[in-house]
BASE-808758 format. One record per residue (C-alpha): x negated, y, z negated. Coordinates in Angstrom, 3 decimals, padded with zeros to 6 digits. Example, Ala and Ser with C-alpha at 12.3 -4.5 7.8 and 13.67 -1.06 7.14 Angstrom:
BEGIN
@x=-012.300	y=-004.500	z=-007.800
@x=-013.670	y=-001.060	z=-007.140
***
This chain:
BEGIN
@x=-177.862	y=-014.190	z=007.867
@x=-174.205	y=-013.349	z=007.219
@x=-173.456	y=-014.437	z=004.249
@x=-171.147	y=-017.414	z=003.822
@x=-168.564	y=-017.397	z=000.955
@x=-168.738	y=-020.300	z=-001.284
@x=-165.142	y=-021.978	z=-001.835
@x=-164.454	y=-022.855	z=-004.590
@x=-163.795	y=-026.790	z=-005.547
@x=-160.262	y=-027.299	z=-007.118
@x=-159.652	y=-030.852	z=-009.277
@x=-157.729	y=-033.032	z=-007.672
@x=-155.130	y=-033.611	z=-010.388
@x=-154.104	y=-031.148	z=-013.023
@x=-154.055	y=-032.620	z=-016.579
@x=-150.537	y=-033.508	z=-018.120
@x=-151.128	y=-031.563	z=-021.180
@x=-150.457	y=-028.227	z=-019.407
@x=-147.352	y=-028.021	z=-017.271
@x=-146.558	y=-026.698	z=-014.408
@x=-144.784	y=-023.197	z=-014.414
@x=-142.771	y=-022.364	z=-011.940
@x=-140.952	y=-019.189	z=-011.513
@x=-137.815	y=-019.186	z=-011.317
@x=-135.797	y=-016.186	z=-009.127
@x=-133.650	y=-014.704	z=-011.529
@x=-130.007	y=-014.953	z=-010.748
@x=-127.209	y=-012.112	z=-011.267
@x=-124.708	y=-013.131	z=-013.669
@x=-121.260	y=-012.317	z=-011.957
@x=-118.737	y=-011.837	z=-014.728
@x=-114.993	y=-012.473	z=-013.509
@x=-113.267	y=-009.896	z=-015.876
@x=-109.444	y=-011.028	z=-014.540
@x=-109.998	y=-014.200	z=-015.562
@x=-111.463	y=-013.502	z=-018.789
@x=-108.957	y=-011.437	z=-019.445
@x=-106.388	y=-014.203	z=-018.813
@x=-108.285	y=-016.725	z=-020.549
@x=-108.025	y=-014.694	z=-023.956
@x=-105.078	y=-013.826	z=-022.858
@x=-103.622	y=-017.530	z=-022.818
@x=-105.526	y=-018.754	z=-026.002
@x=-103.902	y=-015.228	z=-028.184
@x=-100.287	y=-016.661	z=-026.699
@x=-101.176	y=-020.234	z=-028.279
@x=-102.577	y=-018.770	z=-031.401
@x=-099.262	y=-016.769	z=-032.039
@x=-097.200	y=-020.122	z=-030.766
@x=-098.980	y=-021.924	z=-033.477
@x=-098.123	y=-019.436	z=-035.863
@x=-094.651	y=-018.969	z=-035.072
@x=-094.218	y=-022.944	z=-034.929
@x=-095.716	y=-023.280	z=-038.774
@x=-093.367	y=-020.240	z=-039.880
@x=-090.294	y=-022.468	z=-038.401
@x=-091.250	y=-025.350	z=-039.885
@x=-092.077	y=-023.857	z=-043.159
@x=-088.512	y=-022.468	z=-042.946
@x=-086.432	y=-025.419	z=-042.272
@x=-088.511	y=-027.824	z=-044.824
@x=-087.026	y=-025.619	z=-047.694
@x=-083.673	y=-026.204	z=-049.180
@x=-080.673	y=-024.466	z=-048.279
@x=-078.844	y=-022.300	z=-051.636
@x=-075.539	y=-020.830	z=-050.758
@x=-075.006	y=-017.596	z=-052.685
@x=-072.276	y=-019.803	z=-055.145
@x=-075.076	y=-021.530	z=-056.049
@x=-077.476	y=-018.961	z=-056.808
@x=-074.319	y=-016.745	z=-058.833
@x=-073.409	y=-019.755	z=-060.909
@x=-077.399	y=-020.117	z=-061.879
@x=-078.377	y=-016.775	z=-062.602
@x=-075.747	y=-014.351	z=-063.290
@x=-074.337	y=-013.978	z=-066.361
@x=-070.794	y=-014.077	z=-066.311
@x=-068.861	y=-011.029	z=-067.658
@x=-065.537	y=-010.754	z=-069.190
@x=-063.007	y=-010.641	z=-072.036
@x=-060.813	y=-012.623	z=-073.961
@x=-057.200	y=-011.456	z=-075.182
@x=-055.769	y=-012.607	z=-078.030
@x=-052.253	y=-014.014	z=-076.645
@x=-051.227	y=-015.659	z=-079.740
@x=-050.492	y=-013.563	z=-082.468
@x=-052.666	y=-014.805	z=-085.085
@x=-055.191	y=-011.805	z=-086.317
@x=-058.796	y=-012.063	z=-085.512
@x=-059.253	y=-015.272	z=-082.966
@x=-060.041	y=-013.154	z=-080.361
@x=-062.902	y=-011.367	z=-082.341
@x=-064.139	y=-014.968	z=-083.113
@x=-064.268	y=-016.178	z=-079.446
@x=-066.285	y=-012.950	z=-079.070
@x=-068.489	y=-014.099	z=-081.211
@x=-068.666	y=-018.054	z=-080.237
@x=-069.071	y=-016.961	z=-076.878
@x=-071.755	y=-014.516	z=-076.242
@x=-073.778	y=-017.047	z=-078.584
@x=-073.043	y=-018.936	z=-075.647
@x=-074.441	y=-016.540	z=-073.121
@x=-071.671	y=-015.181	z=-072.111
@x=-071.266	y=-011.041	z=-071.730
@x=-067.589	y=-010.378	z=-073.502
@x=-067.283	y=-006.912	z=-072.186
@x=-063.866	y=-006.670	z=-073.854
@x=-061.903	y=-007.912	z=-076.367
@x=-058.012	y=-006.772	z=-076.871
@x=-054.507	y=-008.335	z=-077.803
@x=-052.613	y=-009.487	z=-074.600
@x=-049.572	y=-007.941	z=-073.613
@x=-047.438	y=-010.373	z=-075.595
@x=-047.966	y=-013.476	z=-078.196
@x=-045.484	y=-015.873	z=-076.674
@x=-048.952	y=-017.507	z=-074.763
@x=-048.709	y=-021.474	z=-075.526
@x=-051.596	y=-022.602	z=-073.965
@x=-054.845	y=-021.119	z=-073.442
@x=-056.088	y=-020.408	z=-069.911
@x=-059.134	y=-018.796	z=-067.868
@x=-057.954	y=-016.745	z=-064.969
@x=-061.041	y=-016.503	z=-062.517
@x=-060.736	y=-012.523	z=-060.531
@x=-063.480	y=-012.628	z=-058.613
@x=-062.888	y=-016.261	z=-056.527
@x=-065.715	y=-018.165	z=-057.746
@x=-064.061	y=-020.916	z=-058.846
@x=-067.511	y=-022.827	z=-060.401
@x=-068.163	y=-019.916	z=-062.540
@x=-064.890	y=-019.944	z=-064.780
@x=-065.019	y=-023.397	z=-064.783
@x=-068.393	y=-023.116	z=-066.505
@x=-066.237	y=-020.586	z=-068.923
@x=-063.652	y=-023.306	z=-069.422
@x=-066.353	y=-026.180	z=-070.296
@x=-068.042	y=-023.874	z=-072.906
@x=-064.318	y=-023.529	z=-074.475
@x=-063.171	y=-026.936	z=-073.876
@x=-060.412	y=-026.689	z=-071.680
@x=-059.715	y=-029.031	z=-068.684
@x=-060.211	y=-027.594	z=-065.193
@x=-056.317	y=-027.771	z=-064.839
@x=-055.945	y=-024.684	z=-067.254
@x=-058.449	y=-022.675	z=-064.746
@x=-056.272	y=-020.246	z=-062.649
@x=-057.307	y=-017.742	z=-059.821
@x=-056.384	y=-014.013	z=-059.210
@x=-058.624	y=-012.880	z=-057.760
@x=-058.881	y=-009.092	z=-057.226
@x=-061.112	y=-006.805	z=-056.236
@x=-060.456	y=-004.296	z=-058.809
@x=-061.339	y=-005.878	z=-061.696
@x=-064.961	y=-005.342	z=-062.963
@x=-065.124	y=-008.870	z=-064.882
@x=-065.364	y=-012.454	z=-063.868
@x=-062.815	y=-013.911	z=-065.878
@x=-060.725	y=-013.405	z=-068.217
@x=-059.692	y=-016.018	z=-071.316
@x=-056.538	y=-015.641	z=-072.832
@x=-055.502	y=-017.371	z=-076.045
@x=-052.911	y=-019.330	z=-076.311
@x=-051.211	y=-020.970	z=-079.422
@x=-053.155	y=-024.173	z=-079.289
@x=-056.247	y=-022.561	z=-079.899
@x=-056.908	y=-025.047	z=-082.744
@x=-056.891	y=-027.818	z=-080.571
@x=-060.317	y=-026.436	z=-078.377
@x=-063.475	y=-028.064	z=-078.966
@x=-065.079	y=-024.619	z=-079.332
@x=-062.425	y=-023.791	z=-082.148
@x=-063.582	y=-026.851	z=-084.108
@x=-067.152	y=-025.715	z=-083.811
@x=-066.515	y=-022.595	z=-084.928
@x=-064.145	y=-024.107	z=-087.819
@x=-067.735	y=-026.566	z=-088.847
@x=-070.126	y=-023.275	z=-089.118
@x=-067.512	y=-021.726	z=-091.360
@x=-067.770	y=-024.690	z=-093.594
***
């Protein structure tokens, strides 16, 4: 008797609890390197637009100061007063009056002659604003500011005294410390 090879009996349904597992071929990844490459390529452009785009907003959201500006708020104005009157000493005390004013007298001398009637500035470098400043600290009007301006000179302005001196508002300020 040949022997006869039992089969063996399957269920007929597999239980839900364990699921089925399948193999799955495994696929070959395929990676397109040009387009990558343009991919990063594009998004680096668009970072550096975005960057460029803040910087130029940035810059045209802050306020414009012309160089005038920025001279007549920060520098300190250098220059000298001549005594144009005669009268010993006012020149000395205009020194005095106006570097407590914050202004740099760099030099102080007797002007070529003492006929001077009226006191003017004479702005020599051409920024107008700046000896006007000069002029409000003495109390002159802006009609006694004059301009030479010329390259040679070292100072901003320069004051020269006149014979109505007495008649500033920085004279009778000086004249009310005294007393």
């Amino acid at each position: 008797m040949a022997m006869q090879r039992r089969r063996r009996a399957q269920p007929l349904q597999r239980s839900r609890s364990q699921p089925v597992k399948r193999k799955r071929p495994k696929r070959k990844i395929h990676i397109d390197w040009r387009e990558t490459g343009f991919k990063t390529l594009i998004g680096f452009f668009g970072l550096i637009n975005l960057v460029l785009i803040y910087f130029i907003v940035r810059q045209c959201s802050t306020p414009v100061v012309t160089e005038e500006e920025v001279i007549e708020e920060t520098r300190i104005l250098q220059i000298e007063v001549m005594n144009g009157c005669g009268v010993p000493g006012v020149a000395t005390q205009f020194t005095e009056y106006l570097r407590a004013q914050g202004f740099d007298v760099v030099k102080t001398e007797n002007y070529e002659s003492f006929n001077i009637i009226k006191t003017v500035v004479i702005d020599r470098k051409g920024h107008v604003e700046n000896a006007r400043r000069l002029a409000d600290a003495l109390g002159l009007s802006y009609q006694r500011v004059l301009q030479e301006v010329n390259e040679v000179y070292l100072i901003d302005a320069t004051i020269i005294l006149g014979k109505d001196f007495r008649s500033l508002s920085s004279w009778q300020t000086m004249e009310q410390r005294i007393e």
